[in-house]
KOLROMI-626820 format. One record per residue (C-alpha): x, y, z. Coordinates in steps of 0.05 Angstrom, whole numbers, plus 5000, padded with zeros to 4 digits. Layout:
BEGIN
XYZ/...
REM end
This chain:
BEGIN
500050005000/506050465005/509050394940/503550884910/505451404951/512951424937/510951454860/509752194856/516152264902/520351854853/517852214785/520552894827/526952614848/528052424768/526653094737/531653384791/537552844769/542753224728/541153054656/548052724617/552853244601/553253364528/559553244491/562753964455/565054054388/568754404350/573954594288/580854704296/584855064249/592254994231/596255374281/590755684314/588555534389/581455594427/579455694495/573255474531/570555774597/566955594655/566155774727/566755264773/565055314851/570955184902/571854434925/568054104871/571353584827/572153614749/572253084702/573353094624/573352764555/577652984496/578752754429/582153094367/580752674296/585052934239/581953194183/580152814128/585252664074/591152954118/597452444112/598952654176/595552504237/592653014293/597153384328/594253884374/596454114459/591354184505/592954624571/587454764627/588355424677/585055794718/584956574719/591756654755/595356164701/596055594749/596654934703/591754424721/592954004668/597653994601/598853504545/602453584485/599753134428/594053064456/590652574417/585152264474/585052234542/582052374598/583352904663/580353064730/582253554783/579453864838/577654604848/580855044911/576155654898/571555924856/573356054799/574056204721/577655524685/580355564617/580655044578/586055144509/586254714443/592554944408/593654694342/600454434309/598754234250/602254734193/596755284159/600055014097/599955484026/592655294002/586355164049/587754554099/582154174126/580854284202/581153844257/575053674292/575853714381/570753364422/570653594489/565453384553/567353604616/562853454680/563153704745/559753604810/555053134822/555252864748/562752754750/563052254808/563551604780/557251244815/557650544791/564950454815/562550814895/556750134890/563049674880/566949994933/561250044977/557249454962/551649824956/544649654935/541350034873/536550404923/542450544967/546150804907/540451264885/540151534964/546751744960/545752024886/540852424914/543352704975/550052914930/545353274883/542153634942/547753754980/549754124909/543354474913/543654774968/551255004961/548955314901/544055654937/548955804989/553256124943/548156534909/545356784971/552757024988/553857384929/547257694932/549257955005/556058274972/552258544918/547558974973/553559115011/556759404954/550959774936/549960105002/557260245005/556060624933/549260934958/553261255022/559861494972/554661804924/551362154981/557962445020/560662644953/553762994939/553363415002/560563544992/558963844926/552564184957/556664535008/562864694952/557064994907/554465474968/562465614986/562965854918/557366274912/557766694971/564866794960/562567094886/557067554928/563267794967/566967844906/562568204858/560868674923/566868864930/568968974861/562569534857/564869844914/571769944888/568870184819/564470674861/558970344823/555670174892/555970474961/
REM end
């Protein structure tokens, strides 16, 4: 008799499971590189795909290095010929990563074929590698979906966490802006009345010397 009641539970608890990341691709011409970026919370492990296919007809195969940064230049992961392979890492803060494809093939003297990068790159909850945590754990497939679950809301509510943060800096900034803008304003105020009575005095005292006032 319970098993109809945890059906409406289960059909939310699906929609809210990350959906499979999506492989990215692109063309790479000769001698040329690109960058992706992402930003990626603090703590929270990455995990990636990469392939480069030469193009087609090229006698040579595909030659291209792939280096991943963050936005002080730290290298958290190089390869030169990378060909395919796979990386993981774990983030220290927050973050903008940079991901380069830099290619080594020649440009050549007439129009080269380009050569095609696949890239996927998970992070989070959908980069942990569930299946293998069941073997190490012995866990059962309910037990395994539990702890699926609690990941994804413990990522939730980080996330939420985080946003809630930045929405407190953002206020605290603007209240810090409000209070400069308002200073600087009755400092001007003040200037402004400093300036006219001193041209009162002025212009006064100008017409008295030119007798044109007593």
């Amino acid at each position: 008799m319970l098993l109809p009641a945890f059906l409406p539970l289960g059909l939310v608890l699906l929609v809210l499971l990350p959906s499979p990341a999506r492989p990215l691709s692109f063309h790479l011409p000769g001698k040329a590189r690109k960058c992706l970026r992402e930003e990626i919370h603090r703590d929270t492990l990455v995990t990636g795909e990469y392939e480069v296919a030469s193009p087609p007809g090229s006698p040579s195969g595909p030659s291209a290095n792939l280096k991943i940064t963050d936005s002080s230049g730290h290298i958290l992961y190089s390869k030169e010929d990378a060909i395919k392979g796979k990386f993981a890492f774990t983030t220290e803060d927050y973050d903008m990563f940079e991901a380069c494809f830099e290619s080594k093939l020649p440009v050549g003297t007439g129009r080269m074929p380009d050569q095609l990068v696949t890239l996927t790159m998970k992070h989070g909850v959908e980069a942990k590698n569930y299946e293998e945590i069941a073997k190490v754990e012995k866990l059962k497939p309910l037990e395994l979906e539990l702890r699926r679950l609690e990941d994804l809301s413990e990522s939730i509510v980080n996330d939420f966490a985080y946003m809630k943060k930045r929405e407190e800096e953002m206020r605290d900034t603007n209240e810090s802006t409000n209070i400069r803008v308002l200073y600087f304003s009755i400092f001007s105020m003040f200037c402004l009345i400093g300036l006219a009575t001193w041209q009162v005095f002025y212009l006064r005292h100008f017409f008295k010397a030119k007798k044109l006032i007593e």
